[in-house]
C-alpha positions as CSV (number, residue, x, y, z in Angstrom):
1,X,66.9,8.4,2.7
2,X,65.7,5.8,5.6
3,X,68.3,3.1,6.7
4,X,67.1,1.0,9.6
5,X,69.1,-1.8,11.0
6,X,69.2,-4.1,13.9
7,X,72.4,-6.1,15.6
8,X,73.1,-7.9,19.2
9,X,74.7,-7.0,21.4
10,X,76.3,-9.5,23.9
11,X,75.8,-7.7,27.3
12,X,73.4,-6.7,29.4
13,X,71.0,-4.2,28.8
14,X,72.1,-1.6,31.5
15,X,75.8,-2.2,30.4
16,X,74.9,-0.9,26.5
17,X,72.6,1.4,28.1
18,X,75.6,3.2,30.4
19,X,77.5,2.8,26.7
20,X,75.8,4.9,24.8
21,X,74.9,7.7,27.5
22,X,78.9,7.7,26.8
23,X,79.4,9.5,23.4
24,X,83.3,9.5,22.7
25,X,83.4,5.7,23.6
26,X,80.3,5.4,20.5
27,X,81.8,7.5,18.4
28,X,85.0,5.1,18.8
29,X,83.4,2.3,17.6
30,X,81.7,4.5,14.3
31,X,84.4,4.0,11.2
32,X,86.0,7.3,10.2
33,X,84.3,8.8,12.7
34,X,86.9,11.3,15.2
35,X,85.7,13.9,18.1
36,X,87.9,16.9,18.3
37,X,85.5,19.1,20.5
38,X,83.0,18.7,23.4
39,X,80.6,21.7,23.5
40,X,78.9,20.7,26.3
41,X,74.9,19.8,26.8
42,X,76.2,16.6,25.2
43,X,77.2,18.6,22.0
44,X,80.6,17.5,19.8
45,X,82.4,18.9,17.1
46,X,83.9,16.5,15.1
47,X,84.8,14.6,11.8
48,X,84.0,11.9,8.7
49,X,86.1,10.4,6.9
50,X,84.7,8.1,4.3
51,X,86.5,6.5,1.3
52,X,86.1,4.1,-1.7
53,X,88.4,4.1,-3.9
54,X,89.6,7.1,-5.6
55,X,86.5,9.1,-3.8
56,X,87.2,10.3,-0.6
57,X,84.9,12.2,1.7
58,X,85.8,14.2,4.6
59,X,83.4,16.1,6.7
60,X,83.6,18.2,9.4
61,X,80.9,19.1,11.7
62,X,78.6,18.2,14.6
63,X,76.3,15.9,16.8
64,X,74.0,16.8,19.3
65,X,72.0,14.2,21.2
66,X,68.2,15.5,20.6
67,X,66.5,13.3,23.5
68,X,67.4,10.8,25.9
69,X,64.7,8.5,27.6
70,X,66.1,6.7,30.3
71,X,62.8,4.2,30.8
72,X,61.8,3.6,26.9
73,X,65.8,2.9,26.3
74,X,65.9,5.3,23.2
75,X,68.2,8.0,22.1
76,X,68.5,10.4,19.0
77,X,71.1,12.5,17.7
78,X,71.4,14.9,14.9
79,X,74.0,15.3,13.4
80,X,75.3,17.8,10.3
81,X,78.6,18.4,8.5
82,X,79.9,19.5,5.4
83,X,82.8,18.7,3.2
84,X,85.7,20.1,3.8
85,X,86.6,21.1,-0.1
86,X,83.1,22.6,-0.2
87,X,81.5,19.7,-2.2
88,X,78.9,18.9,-0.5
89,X,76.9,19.0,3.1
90,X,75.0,15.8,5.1
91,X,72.7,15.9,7.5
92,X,71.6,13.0,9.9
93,X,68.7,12.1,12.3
94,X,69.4,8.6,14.0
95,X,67.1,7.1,16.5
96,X,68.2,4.2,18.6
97,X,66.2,1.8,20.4
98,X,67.5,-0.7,22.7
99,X,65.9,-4.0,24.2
100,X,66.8,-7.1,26.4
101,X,67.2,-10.0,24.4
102,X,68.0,-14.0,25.1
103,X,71.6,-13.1,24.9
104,X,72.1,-9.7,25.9
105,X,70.8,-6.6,24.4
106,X,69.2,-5.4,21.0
107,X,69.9,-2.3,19.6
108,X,67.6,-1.0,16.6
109,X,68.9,2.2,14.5
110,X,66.8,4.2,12.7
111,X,68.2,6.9,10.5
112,X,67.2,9.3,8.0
113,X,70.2,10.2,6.3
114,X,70.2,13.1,3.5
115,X,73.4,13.9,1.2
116,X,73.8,17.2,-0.9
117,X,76.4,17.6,-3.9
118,X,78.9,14.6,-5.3
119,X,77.4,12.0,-2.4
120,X,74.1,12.5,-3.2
121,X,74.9,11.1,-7.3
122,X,75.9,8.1,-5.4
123,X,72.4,6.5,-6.2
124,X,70.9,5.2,-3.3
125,X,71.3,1.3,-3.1
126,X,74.9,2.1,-3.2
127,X,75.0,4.8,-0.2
128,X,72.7,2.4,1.2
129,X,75.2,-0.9,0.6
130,X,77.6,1.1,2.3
131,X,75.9,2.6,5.1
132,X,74.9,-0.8,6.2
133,X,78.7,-2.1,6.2
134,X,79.6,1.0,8.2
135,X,76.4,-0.4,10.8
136,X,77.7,-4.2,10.9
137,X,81.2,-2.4,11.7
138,X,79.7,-0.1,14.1
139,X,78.2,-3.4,15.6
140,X,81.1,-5.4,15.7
141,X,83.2,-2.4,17.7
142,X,80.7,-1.6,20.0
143,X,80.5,-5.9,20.5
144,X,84.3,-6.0,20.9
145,X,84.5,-2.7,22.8
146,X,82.3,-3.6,26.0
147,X,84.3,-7.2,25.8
148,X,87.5,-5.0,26.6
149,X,86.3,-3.4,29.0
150,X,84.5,-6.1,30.7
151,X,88.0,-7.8,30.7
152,X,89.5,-5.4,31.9
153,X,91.5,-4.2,28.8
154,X,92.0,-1.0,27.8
155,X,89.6,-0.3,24.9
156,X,90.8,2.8,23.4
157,X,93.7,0.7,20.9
158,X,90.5,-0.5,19.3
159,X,89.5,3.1,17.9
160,X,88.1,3.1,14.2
161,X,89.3,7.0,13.4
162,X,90.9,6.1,10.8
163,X,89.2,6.7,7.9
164,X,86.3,3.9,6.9
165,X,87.0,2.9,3.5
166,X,89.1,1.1,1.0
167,X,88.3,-2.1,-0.9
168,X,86.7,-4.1,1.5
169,X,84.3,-2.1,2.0
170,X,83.7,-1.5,-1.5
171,X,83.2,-5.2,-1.9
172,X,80.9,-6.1,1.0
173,X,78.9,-3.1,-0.4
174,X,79.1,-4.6,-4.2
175,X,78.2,-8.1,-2.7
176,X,75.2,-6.7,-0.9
177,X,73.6,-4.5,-4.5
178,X,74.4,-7.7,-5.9
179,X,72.6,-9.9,-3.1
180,X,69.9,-7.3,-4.1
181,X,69.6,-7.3,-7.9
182,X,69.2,-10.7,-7.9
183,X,66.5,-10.7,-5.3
184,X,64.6,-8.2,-7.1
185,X,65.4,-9.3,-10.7
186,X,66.4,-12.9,-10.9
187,X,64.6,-15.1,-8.1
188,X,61.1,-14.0,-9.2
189,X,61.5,-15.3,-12.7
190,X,62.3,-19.1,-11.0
191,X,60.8,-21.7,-14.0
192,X,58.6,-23.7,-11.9
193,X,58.9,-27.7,-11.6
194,X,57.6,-29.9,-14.2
């Protein structure tokens, strides 16, 4: 499935840039996201860990950043893992674009995501719902991230490995299907004025 998505960032372009040539300090800012290996030719072993609710994820696999373009400002990774109680598998192409903007920097994300076994009866506006929470987190870290370390401060006590879940995240995800049944369903059929 496609999930795009767009978010500010508050620095300079050459600042993100340097950022994300720097894969543990990204994968920091990802929720439920943990590197436990560097294989070199910016190759990582790693881990997921998603939850909501009673259903809880964890993967265990790999990223590989597929091509770097210094110039255009654009970066792709794929990534693949599979669940650790053998329940299912995910694979992940994500292409990132970034761009000065009026206030710093614009990052686009472009990512074809494709699940296999219990995720995959998920339905799709809900893997979408949540996937787009994870982004506005991932936005937010990175944000608050490069603050720290423009301050000085040492960023690393803001690490999201823990895993991402739990009921606020099931919540902004029910608020956003929601946001999106009624667009679909319910502002269409608007009597018109008298």
């Amino acid at each position: 499935m496609e999930i795009t998505n767009q978010f500010e960032v508050a620095q300079p372009l050459e600042v993100v840039w340097d950022f994300f040539g720097d894969v543990p300090q990204v994968a920091a800012c990802l929720p439920g996201t943990e590197l436990t290996t560097e294989l070199g030719d910016d190759s990582y072993g790693g881990t997921v860990s998603i939850g909501l609710g009673p259903i809880k994820m964890d993967f265990d696999g790999g990223a590989e950043i597929t091509h770097r373009d210094v110039e255009a400002r654009t970066i792709s990774v794929a990534a693949s893992g599979a669940d650790r109680k053998g329940r299912g598998q995910a694979t992940l192409a994500l292409n990132a674009s970034l761009a000065p903007a009026a206030d710093g920097t614009t990052v686009d994300v472009a990512m074809d995501l494709q699940l296999s076994g219990p995720a995959a009866q998920y339905g799709r506006g809900l893997v979408s719902d949540i996937t787009a929470v994870l982004l506005n987190d991932f936005a937010a870290n990175v944000q608050n991230r490069l603050a720290a370390i423009a301050a000085g401060r040492d960023p690393d006590p803001l690490s999201q490995a823990q895993a991402a879940g739990g009921v606020a995240i099931g919540v902004r995800a029910a608020r956003m299907g929601l946001a999106r049944v009624l667009r679909r369903f319910v502002l269409p059929y608007r009597p018109e004025a008298v």
